[in-house]
VOGU-3710 file (C-alpha; in Angstrom, 3 decimals, decimal comma):
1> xxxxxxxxxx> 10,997/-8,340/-2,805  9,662/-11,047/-5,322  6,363/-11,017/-5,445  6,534/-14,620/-6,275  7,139/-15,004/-2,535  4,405/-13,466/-1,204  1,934/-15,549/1,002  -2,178/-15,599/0,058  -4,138/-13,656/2,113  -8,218/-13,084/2,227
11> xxxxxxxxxx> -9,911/-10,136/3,996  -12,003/-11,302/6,457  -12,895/-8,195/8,272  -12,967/-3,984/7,456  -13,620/-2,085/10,245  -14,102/1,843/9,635  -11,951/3,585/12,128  -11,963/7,386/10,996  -13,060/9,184/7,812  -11,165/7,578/5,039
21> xxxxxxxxxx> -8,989/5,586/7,041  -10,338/1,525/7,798  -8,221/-1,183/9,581  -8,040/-4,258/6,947  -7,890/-8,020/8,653  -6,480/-10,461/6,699  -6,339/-14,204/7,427  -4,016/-16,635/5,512  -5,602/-18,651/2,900  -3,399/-22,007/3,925
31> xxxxxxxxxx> -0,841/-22,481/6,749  -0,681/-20,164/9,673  -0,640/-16,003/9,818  3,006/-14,608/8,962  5,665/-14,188/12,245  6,624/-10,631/13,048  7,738/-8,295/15,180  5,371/-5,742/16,394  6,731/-2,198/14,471  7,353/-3,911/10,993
41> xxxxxxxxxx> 5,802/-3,970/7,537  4,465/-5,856/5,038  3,980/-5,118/1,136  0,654/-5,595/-0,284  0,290/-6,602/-3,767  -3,262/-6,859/-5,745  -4,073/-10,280/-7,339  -4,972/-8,241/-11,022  -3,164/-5,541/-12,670  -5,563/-3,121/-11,001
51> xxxxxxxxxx> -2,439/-0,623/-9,423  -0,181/-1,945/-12,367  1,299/-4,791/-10,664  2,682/-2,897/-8,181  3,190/-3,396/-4,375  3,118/-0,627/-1,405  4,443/-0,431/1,823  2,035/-0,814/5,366  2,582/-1,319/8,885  0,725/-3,786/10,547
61> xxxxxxxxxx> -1,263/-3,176/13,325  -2,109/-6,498/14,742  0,325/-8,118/17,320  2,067/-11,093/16,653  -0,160/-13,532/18,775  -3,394/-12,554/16,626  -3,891/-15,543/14,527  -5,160/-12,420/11,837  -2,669/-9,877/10,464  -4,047/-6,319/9,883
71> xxxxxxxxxx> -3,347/-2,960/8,361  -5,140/0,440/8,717  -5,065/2,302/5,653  -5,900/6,076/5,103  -7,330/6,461/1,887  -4,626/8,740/-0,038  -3,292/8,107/-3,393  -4,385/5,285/-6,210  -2,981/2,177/-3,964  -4,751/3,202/-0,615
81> xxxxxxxxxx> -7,948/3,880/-2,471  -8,339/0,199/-4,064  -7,525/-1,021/-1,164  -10,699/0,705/0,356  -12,724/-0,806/-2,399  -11,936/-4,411/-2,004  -14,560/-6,345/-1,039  -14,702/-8,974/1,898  -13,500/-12,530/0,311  -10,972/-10,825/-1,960
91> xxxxxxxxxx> -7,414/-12,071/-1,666  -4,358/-10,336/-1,916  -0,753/-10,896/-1,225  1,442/-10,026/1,077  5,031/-9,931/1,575  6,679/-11,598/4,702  7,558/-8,575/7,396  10,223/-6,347/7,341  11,845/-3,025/8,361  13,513/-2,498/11,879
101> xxxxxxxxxx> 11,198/0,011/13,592  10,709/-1,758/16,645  11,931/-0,957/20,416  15,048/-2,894/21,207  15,251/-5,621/24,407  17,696/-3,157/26,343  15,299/0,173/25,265  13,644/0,993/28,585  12,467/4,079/28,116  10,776/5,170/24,721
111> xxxxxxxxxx> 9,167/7,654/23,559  6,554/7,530/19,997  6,039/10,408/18,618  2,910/9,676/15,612  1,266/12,432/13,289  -2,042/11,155/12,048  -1,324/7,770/10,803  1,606/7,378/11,738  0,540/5,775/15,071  -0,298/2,660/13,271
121> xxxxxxxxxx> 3,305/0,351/13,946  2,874/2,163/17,514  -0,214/0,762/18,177  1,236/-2,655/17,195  3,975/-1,708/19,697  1,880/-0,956/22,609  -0,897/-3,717/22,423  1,872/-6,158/22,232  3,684/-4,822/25,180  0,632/-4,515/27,273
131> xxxxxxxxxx> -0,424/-8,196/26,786  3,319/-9,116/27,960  3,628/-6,536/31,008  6,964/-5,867/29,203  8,906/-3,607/31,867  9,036/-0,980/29,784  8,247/2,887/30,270  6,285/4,334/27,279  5,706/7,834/26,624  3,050/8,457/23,499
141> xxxxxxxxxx> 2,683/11,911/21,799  -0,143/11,401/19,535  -0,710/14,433/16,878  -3,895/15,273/14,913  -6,322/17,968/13,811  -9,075/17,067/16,349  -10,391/13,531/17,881  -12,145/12,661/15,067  -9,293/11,812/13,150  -7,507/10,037/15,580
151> xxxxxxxxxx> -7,356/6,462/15,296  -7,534/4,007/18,231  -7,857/7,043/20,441  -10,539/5,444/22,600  -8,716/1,864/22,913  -5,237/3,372/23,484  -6,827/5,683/26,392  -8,166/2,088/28,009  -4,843/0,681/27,862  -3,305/3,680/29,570
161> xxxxxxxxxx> -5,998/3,881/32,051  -5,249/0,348/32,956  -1,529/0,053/32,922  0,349/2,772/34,642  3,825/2,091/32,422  1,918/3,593/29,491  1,466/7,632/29,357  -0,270/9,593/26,637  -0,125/12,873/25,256  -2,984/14,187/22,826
171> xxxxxxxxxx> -2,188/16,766/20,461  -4,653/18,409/18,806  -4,589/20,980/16,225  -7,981/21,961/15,410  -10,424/20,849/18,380  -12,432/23,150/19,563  -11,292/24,294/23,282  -14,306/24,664/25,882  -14,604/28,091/28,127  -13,759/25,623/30,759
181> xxxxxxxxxx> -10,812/23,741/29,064  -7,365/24,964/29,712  -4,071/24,797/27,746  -3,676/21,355/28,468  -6,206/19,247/30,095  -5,792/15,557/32,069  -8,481/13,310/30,769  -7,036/10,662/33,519  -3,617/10,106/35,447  -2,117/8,629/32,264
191> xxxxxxxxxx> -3,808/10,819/29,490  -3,705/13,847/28,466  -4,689/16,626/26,021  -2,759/19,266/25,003  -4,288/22,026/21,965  -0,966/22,807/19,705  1,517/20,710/17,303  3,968/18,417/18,798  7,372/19,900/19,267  10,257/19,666/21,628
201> xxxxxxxxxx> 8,750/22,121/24,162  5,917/19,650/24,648  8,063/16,577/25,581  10,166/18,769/27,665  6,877/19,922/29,750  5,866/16,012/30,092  9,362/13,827/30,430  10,775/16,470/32,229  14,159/15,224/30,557  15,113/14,174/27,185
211> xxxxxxxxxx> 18,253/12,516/28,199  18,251/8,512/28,826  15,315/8,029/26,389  14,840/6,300/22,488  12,683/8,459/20,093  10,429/6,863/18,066  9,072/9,088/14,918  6,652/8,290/12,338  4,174/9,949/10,504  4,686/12,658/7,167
221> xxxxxxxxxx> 7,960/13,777/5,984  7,366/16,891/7,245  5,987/15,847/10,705  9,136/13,168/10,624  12,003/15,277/9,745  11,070/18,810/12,143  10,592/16,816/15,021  14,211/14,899/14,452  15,626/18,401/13,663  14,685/19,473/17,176
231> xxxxxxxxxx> 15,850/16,465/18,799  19,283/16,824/17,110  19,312/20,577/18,188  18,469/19,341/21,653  21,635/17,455/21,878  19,641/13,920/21,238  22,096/11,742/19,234  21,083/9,778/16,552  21,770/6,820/18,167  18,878/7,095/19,876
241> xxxxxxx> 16,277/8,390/17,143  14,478/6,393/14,483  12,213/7,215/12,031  9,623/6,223/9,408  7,839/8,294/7,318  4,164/7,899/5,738  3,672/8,285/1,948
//
């Protein structure tokens, strides 16, 4: 991509969502925001020579009737972490969208299966389904050490709690179960927690049936690649599997 394409953008807003992880909101210096689909990406490059004129890769998690776009960003590597440090009023550029991780017209039933950050283009996904009543059926597995370090955990738990197409599934690794707590436990009709990693036995014990269904996987390489591996071994074709891993 030439960065002599990009489009001006100012942060307007940082808003801390986890340890070391912030959703950015950007608004465009002239004209209106960038069009997108909810699931792609944009490339963010830095005004100075500050990450050596280089670009890097983030999914936006605004929807595409925001008049703002936004990315959240965990703070890993030399990019990530000068992102964290600019200031409100700095401008940056920004690619126009990309990449083809989004649901398809004809997908009816889809699955997302997110490790840590990976929910970000999800999240897009969701809150732009939601605010269309798309007739859709969508199945989240969302995997991280405890609830701390989930993202949007609170405001994707509303939406589920109001809209009965939309089921969750928690996964934590490291919270702390209660005396009182079992195995898996059902925060409301459309949520719930379970205490282990993500893996095929999981989705079998909540879908019931892995037939019929589009997997959606994003998050590490690791996370990324086991989880198609037991999809594959499960007789899922790859038709029906896309992924997108974090870096």
């Amino acid at each position: 991509m030439d960065p002599q394409k990009n489009k001006l953008f100012v942060l307007r807003n940082r808003i801390n969502e986890a340890d070391d992880i912030a959703t950015f909101k950007f608004m465009p210096v002239k004209g209106k925001n960038l069009p997108f689909i909810a699931g792609q990406f944009v490339n963010v490059y830095f005004l100075d020579n500050r990450c050596g004129g280089q670009g890097k890769p983030y999914s936006i998690s605004s929807i595409p009737s925001d008049k703002f776009l936004s990315i959240t960003v965990k703070k890993i590597g030399k990019f990530s972490g000068a992102l964290h440090d600019l200031k409100i009023g700095e401008r940056v550029k920004i690619t126009e969208p990309q990449g083809y991780f989004c649901p398809e017209n004809q997908m009816k039933n889809i699955v997302f299966l997110a490790g840590g950050i990976g929910i970000t283009p999800f999240y897009s996904v969701i809150k732009d389904y939601f605010s269309k009543k798309a007739d859709k059926n969508l199945f989240l597995f969302y995997g991280n050490k405890t609830k701390k370090d989930a993202v949007f955990l609170k405001e994707l738990s509303d939406l589920a709690k109001s809209w009965e197409r939309l089921k969750i599934i928690n996964a934590f690794t490291r919270e702390p179960i209660l005396p009182s707590d079992k195995k898996c436990v059902t925060i409301s009709m459309n949520v719930k927690n379970e205490f282990k990693r993500i893996d095929v036995k999981m989705l079998k014990k909540h879908l019931k049936n892995l037939n019929n269904k589009h997997y959606f996987i994003c998050g590490s390489i690791g996370f990324v690649t086991d989880l198609w591996k037991e999809l594959k071994e499960n007789q899922i074709k790859e038709d029906y599997i896309r992924v997108e891993s974090f870096y």
